[in-house]
C-alpha positions as CSV (number, residue, x, y, z in Angstrom):
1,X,-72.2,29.5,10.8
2,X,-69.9,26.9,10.6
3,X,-71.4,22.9,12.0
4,X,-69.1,21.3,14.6
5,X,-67.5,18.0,13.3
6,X,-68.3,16.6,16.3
7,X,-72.4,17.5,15.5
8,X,-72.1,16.3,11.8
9,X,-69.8,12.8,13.4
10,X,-73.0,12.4,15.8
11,X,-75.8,13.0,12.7
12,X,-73.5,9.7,11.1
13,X,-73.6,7.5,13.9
14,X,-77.6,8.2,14.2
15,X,-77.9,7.6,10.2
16,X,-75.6,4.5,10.4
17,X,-77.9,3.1,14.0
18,X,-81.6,3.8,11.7
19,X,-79.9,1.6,8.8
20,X,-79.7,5.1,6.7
21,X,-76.7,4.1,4.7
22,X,-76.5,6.6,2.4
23,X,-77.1,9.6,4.8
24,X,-74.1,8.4,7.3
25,X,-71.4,8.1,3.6
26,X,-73.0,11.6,2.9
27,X,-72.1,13.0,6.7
28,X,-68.7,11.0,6.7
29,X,-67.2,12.2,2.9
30,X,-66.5,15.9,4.4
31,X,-65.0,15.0,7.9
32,X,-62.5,11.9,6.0
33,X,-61.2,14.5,3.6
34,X,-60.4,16.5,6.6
35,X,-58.5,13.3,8.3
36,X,-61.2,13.5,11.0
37,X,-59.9,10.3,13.0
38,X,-62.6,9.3,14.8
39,X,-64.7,10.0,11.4
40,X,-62.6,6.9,9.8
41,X,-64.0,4.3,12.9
42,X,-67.0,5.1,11.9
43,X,-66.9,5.1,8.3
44,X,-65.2,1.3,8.8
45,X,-68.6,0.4,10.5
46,X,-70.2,1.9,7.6
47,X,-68.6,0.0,5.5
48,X,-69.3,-2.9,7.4
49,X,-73.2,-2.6,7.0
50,X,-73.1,-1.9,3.4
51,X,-71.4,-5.3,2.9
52,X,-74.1,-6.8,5.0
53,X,-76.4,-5.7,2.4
54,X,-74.7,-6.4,-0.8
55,X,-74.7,-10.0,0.9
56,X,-78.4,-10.0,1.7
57,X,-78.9,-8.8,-1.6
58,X,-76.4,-11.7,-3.6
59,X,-78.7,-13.7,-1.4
60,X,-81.7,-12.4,-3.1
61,X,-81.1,-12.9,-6.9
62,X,-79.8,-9.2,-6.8
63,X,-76.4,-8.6,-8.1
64,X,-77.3,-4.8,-9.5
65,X,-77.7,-3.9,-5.8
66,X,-74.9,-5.5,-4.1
67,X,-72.8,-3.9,-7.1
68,X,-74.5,-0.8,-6.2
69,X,-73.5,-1.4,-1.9
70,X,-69.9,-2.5,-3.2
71,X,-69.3,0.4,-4.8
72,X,-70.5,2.9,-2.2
73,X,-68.1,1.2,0.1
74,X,-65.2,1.3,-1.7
75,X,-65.4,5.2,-2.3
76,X,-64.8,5.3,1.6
77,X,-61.7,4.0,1.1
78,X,-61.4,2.4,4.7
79,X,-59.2,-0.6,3.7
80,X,-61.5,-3.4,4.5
81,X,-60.2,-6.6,2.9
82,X,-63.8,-8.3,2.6
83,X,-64.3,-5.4,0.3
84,X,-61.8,-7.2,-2.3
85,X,-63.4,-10.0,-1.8
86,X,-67.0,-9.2,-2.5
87,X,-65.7,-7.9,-5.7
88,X,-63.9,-10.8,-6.7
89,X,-66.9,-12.7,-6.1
90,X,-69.5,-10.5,-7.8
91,X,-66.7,-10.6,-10.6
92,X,-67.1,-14.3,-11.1
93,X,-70.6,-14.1,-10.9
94,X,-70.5,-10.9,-13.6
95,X,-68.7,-13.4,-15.9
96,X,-71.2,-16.3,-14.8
97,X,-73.8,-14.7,-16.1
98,X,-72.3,-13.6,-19.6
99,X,-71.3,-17.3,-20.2
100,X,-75.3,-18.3,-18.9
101,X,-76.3,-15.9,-21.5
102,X,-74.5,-16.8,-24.7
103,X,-75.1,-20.8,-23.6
104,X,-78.9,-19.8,-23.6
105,X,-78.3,-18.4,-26.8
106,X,-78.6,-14.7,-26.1
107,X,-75.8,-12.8,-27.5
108,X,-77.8,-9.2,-27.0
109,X,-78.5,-10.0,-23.2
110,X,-74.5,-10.9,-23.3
111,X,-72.8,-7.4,-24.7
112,X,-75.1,-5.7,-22.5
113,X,-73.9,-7.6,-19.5
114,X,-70.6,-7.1,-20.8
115,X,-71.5,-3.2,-20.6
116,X,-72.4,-3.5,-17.0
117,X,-69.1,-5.5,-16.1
118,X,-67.0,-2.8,-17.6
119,X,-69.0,0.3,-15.4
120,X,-68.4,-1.8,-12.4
121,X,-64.6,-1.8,-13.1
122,X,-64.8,-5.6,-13.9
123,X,-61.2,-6.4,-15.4
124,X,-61.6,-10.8,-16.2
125,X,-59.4,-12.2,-18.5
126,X,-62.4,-14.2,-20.3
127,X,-64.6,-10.7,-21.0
128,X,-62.7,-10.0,-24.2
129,X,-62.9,-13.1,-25.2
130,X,-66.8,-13.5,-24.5
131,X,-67.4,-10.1,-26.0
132,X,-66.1,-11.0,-29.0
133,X,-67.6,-13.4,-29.8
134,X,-71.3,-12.7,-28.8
135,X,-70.2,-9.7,-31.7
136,X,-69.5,-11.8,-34.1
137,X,-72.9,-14.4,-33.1
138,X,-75.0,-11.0,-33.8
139,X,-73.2,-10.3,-36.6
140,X,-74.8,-13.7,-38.2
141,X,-78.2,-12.9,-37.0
142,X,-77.7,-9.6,-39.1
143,X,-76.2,-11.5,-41.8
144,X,-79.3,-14.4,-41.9
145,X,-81.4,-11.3,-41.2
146,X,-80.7,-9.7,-44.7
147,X,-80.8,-13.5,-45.8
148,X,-77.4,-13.6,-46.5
149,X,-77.7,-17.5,-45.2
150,X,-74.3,-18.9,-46.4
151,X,-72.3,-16.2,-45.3
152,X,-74.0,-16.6,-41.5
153,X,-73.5,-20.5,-41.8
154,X,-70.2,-19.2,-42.3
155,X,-69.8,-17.1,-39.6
156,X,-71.5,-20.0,-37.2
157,X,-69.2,-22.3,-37.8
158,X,-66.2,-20.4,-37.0
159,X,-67.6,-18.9,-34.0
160,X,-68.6,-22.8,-32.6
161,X,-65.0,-23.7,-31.0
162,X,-64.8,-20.4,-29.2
163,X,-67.9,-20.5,-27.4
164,X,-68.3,-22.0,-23.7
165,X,-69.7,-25.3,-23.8
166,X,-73.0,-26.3,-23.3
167,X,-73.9,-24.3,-26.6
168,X,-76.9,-25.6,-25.8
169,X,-78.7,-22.5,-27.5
170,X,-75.8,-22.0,-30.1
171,X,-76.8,-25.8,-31.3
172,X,-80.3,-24.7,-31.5
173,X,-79.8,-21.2,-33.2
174,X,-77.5,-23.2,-35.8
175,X,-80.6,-25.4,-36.5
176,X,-82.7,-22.8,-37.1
177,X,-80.6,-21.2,-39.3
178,X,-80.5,-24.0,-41.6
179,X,-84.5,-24.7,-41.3
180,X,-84.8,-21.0,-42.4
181,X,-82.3,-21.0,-45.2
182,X,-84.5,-23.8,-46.8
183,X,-87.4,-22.1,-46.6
184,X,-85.9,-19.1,-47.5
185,X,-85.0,-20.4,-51.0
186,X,-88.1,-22.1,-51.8
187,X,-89.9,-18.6,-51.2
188,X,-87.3,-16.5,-52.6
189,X,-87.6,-18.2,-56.2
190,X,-91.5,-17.7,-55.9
191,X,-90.9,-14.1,-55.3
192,X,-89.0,-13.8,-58.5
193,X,-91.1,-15.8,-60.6
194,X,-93.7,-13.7,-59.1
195,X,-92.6,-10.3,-59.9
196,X,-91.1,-11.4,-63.3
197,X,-94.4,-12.6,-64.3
198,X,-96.0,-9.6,-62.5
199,X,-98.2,-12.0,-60.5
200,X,-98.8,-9.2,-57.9
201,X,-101.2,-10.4,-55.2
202,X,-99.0,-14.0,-55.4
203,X,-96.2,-11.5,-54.6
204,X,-97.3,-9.6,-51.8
205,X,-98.2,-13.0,-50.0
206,X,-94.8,-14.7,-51.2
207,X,-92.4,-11.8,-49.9
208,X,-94.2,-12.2,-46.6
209,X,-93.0,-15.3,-46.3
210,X,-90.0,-15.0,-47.4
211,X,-89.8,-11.6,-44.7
212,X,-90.9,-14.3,-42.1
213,X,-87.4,-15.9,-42.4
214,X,-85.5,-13.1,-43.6
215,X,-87.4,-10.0,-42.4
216,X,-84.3,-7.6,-43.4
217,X,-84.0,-8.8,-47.1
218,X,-83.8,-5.8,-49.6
219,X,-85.3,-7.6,-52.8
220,X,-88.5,-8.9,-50.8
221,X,-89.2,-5.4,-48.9
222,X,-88.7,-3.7,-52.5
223,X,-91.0,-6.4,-54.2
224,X,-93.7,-5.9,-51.2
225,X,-93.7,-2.0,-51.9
226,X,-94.0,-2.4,-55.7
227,X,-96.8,-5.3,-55.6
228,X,-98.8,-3.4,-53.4
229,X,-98.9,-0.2,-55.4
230,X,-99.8,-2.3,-58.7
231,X,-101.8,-4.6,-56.6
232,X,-103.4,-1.0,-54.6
233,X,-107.1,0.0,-54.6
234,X,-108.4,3.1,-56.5
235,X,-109.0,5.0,-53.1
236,X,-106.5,4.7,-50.3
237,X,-106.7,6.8,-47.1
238,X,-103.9,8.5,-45.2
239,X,-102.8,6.7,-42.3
240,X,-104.4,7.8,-39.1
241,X,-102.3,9.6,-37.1
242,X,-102.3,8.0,-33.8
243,X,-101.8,9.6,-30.2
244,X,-98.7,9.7,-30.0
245,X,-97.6,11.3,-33.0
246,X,-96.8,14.9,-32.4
247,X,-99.4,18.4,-32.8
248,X,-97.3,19.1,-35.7
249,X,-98.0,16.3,-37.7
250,X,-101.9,16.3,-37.0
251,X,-101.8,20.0,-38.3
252,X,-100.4,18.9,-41.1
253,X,-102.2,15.9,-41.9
254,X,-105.9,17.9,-41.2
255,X,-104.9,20.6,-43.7
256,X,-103.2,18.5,-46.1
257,X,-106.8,16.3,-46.1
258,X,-108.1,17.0,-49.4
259,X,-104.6,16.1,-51.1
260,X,-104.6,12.3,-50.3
261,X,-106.2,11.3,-53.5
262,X,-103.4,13.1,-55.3
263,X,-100.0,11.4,-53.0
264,X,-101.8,7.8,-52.7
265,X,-99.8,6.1,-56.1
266,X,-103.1,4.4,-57.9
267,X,-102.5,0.9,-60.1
268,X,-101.4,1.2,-63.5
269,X,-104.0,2.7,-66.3
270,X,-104.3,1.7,-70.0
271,X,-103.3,5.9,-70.3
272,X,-100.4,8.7,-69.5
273,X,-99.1,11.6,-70.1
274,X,-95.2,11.1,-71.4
275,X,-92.6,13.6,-69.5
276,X,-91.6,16.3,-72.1
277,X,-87.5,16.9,-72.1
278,X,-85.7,19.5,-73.7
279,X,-84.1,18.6,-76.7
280,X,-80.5,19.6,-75.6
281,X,-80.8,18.0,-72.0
282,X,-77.9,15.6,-71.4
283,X,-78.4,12.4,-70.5
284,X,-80.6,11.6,-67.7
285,X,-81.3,8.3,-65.7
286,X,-84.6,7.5,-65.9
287,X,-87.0,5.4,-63.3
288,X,-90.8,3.8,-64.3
289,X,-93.8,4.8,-62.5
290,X,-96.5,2.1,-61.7
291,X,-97.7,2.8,-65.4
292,X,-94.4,2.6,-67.0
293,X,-94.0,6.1,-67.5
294,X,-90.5,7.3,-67.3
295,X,-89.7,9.3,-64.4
296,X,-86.0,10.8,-63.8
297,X,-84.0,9.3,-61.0
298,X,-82.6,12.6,-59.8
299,X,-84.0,16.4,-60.9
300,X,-82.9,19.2,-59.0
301,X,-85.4,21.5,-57.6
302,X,-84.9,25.6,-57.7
303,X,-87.5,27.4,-55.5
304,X,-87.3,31.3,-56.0
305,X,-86.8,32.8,-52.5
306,X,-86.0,30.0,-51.0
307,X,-83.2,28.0,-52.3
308,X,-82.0,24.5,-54.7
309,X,-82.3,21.2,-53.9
310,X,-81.0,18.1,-55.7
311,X,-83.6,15.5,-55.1
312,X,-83.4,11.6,-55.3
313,X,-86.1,9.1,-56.2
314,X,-84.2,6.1,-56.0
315,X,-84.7,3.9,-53.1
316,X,-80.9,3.3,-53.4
317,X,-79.3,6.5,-53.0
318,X,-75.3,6.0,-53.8
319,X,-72.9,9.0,-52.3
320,X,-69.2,9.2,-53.3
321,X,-66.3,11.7,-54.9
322,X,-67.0,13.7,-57.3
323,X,-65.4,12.4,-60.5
324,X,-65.6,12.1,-64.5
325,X,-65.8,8.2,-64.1
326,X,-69.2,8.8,-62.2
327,X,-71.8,8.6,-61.5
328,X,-73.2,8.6,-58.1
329,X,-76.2,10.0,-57.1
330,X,-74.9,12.4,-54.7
331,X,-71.2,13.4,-56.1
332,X,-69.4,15.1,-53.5
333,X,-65.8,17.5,-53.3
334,X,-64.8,15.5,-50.7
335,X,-62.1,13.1,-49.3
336,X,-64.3,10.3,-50.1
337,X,-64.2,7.2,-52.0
338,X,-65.7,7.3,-55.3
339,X,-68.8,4.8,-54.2
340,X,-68.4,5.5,-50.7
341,X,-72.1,5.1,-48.5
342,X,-75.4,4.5,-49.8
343,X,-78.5,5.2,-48.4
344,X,-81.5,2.9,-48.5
345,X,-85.4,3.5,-48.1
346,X,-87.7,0.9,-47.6
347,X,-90.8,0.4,-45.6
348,X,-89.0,0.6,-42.1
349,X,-87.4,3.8,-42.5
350,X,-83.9,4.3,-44.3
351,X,-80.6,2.6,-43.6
352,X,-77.4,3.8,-44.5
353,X,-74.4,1.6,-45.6
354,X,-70.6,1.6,-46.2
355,X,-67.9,-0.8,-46.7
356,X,-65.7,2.1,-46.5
357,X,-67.0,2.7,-42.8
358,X,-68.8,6.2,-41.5
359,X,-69.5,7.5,-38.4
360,X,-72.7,8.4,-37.0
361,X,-72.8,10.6,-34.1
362,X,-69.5,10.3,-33.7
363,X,-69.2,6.5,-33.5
364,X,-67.8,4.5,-36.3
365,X,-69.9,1.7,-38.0
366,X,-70.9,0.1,-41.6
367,X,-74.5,0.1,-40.9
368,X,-77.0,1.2,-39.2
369,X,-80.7,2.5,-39.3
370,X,-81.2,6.3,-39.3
371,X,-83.1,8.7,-37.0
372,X,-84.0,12.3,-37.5
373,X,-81.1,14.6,-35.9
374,X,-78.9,12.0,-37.4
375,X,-75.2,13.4,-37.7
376,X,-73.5,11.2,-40.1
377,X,-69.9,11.4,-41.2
378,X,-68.8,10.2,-44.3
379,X,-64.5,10.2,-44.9
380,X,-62.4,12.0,-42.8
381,X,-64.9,15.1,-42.4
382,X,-67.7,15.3,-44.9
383,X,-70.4,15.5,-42.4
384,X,-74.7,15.6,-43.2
385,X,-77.6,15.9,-40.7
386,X,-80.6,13.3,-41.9
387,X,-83.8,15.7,-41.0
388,X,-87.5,13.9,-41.3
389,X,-89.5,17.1,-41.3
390,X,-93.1,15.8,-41.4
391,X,-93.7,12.6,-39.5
392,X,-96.3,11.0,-42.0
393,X,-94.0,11.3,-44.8
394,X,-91.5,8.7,-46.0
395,X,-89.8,11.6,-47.7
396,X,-86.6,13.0,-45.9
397,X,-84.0,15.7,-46.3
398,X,-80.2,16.0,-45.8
399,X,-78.1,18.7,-44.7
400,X,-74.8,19.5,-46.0
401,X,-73.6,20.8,-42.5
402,X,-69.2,20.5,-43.1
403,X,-68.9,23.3,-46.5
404,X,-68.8,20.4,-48.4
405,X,-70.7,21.0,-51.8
406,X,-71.8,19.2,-54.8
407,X,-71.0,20.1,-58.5
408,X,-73.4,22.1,-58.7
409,X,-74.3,24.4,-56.0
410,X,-77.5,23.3,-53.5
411,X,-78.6,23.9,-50.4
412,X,-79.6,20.5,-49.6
413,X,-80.6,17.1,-50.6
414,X,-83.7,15.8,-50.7
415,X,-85.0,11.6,-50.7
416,X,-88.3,11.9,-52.5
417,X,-90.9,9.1,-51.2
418,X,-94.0,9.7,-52.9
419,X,-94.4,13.3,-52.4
420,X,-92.2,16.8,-51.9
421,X,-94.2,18.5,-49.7
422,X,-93.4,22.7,-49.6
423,X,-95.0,24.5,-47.2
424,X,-95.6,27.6,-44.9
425,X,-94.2,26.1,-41.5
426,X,-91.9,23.6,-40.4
427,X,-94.1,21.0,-40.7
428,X,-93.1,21.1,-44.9
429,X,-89.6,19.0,-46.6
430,X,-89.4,23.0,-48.2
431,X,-90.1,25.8,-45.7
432,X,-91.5,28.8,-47.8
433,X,-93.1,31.3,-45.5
434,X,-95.3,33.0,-47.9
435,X,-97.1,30.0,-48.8
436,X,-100.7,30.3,-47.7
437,X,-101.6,26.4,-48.8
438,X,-98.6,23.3,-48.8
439,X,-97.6,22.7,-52.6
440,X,-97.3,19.0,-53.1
441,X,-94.9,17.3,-56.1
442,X,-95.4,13.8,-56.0
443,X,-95.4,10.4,-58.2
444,X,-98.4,9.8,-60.1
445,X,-99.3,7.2,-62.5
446,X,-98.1,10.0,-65.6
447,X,-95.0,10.5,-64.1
448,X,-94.0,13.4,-61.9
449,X,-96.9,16.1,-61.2
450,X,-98.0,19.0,-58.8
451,X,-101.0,19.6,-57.0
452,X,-101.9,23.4,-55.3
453,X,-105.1,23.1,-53.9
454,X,-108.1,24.9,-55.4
455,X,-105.9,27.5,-57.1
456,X,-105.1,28.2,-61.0
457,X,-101.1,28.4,-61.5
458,X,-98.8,28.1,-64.6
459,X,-96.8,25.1,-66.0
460,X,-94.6,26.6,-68.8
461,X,-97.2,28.3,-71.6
462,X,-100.6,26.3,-70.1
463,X,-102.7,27.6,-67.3
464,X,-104.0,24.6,-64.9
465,X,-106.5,24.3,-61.9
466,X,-105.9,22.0,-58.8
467,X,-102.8,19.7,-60.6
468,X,-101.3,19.5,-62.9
469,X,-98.3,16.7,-64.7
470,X,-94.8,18.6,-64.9
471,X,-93.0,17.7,-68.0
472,X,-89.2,18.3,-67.5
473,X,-87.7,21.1,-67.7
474,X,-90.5,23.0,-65.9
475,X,-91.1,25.9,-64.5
476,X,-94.4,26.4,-62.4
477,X,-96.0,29.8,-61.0
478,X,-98.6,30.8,-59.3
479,X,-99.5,33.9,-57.3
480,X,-97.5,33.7,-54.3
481,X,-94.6,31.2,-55.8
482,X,-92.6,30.2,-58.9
483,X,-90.2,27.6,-58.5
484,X,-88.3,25.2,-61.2
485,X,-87.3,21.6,-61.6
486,X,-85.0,20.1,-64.3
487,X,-83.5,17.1,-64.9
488,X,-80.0,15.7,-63.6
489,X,-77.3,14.9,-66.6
490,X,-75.5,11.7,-65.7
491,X,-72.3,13.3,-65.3
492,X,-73.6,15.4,-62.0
């Protein structure tokens, strides 16, 4: 049965006389679409008390809420003309606080305000003008982040004149700046000398300070990584997981326990095993493990069952076109440039790059840090998820997802960290359901080796228990798998 207008009219006056603002708007909306006259004198009263908040609220330190009240009461549409001007004012104040911001030196704090402004329907002339140029202010602080220090200086002193004065906290960033570019090159040569001189434990400490100033800089986080592996104990635990890391990744981590001693990288020995290649291999780019054995910088991966894989040691991964002139470490059929993106993994994670520009999850950018689920876009449509299957691995894999393919056919790529971990559940970088233990490949002081728990398997002609060092070409076997590794040519 239908409610009388008259009955829902008298629930609004009762809601508007308790101070129920929102119940009276939500009687109201229904009887002003209808024209319901006596609906509209109401509703103006309504409106009337919702300004009297907002004000209360301005009064308050509260601008959210009065933005909130404003809002409400101009989707009643009555008329009022002190709705105007409560917008105008909380306007000025909107803009206020975005010049309070970048003066304080908080550019972040700024864009975000600048956010809010454009969801309240705030159209000021100075926004674009402010926005702009808290961009460009964090665009320094990325710049003297990665300790690109002359380049910021740069950028500071053009952005200066168009800041609102007092640059009270722009003065003071400036100076900082400068203090940190000093100390940044004092440390910076240490590091070198360091690592040239393979000073290790100087290093470590040396690229901390030099991260202390310049906590995004490349060189020092790849320094730090190496020094501590040549600078490592003989026995190194896992990390514990913590709480919050998911069941998945306990599971993992419990049956994967007696592996550590076999993915931990160990300081350089006085021996090794040298990689075997085949005699009519092509050329192949070659890395160094901790004890100068060479190691290959790409080898592709074929698991029987299951699929191929082209996988990456590098911490720099490059992708681009697919061309004679080559090479790049991922070499796509693409409308792509020939050194398009690049793909960088240090301690924090990995980081993608182009000067080209890419889009991730649909928004273009040049950089930005990468998160499983990642859809990235490279070109016009060449388009990869980034997938971190197992949470205490550094090791991820990406998935071709546009019908894009590589010169030789794969099912996916694959950023090796220390270890390649193929297992029976999704909790593995390879998935192979058969499996009744996880196979690990991993980087070990002779170069690349294999490890399947308390089992005897085949490398090649030689029968081995436990682990084993895989020579390339390979091809291991055991009871319930066989898969086969070779090098990359340079011209893939």
């Amino acid at each position: 049965m239908a409610v009388s207008p008259w009955l829902v009219l008298r629930q609004a006056q009762e809601a508007l006389a308790a101070g129920r603002l929102d119940d009276a708007h939500r009687h109201l909306e229904p009887l002003l679409a209808e024209g319901h006259r006596r609906a509209y004198k109401v509703a103006r009263e309504v409106v009337k008390a919702y300004l009297a908040r907002a004000r209360l609220a301005l009064d308050q330190h509260n601008p959210e809420a009065a933005w909130r009240d404003l809002i409400a009461a101009e989707t009643l549409n009555t008329g009022e003309k002190a709705v105007a001007e409560l917008r105008q004012t909380l306007a000025k104040l909107a803009v206020v606080q975005v010049r309070a911001m970048l003066e304080a030196g908080r550019p972040l704090d700024a864009i975000k305000q600048i956010a809010k402004c454009r969801d309240y329907g705030v159209r000021h002339p100075d926004l674009q003008h402010l926005e702009a140029a808290a961009h460009d202010w964090i665009q320094a602080q990325e710049l003297a982040d990665r300790g690109e220090f002359l380049r910021a200086l740069a950028e500071l002193e053009r952005l200066g004149p168009r800041l609102p004065s007092p640059k009270t906290g722009f003065e003071r960033y400036c100076r900082d700046v400068e203090t940190r570019y000093a100390q940044f090159r004092d440390a910076v040569a240490r590091l070198y000398d360091a690592a040239e001189a393979k000073r290790w434990r100087e290093a470590i400490a040396v690229a901390a300070a030099v991260l202390a100033v310049a906590p995004e800089h490349r060189e020092a986080k790849a320094i730090r990584g190496k020094a501590w592996m040549m600078a490592a104990p003989e026995t190194v635990d896992w990390p514990t997981v913590s709480d919050a890391e998911s069941d998945s990744a306990v599971r993992l981590r419990n049956t994967s326990e007696t592996l550590r001693e076999s993915v931990v990288p160990r300081p350089p020995s006085s021996g090794g095993v040298a990689l075997r290649s085949s005699p009519r291999a092509a050329p192949v780019a070659m890395l160094s493990s901790s004890a100068g054995v060479a190691l290959p910088k790409r080898f592709l991966l074929w698991v029987d069952g299951v699929g191929g894989y082209l996988v990456c040691l590098s911490q720099r991964v490059t992708f681009g076109q697919a061309t004679a002139e080559g090479p790049v470490d991922v070499p796509l059929f693409a409308d792509v440039s020939r050194a398009h993106a690049e793909v960088i993994r240090d301690g924090e994670g990995y980081v993608i790059e182009s000067n080209r520009g890419i889009r991730l999850n649909g928004l273009d950018t040049k950089r930005a840090v990468l998160s499983p689920g990642d859809r990235v876009t490279l070109g016009s449509s060449c388009q990869f998820l980034f997938h971190k299957p197992v949470a205490i691995s550094s090791t991820a894999r990406l998935e071709l997802t546009s019908g894009h393919r590589l010169p030789v056919a794969v099912d996916g790529v694959l950023l090796m960290g220390h270890e390649l971990i193929l297992g029976p559940g999704p909790e593995a970088h390879i998935e192979m359901p058969y499996l009744p233990t996880p196979v690990l490949i991993y980087r070990s002081k002779d170069g690349l080796a294999v490890r399947v728990p308390a089992t005897t398997f085949c490398v090649e002609d030689g029968r081995h228990h436990d682990r084993a060092i895989l020579p390339l070409p390979a091809v291991v076997a055991g009871d319930t798998f066989t898969f086969a590794i070779e090098p990359v040519s340079l011209r893939l």
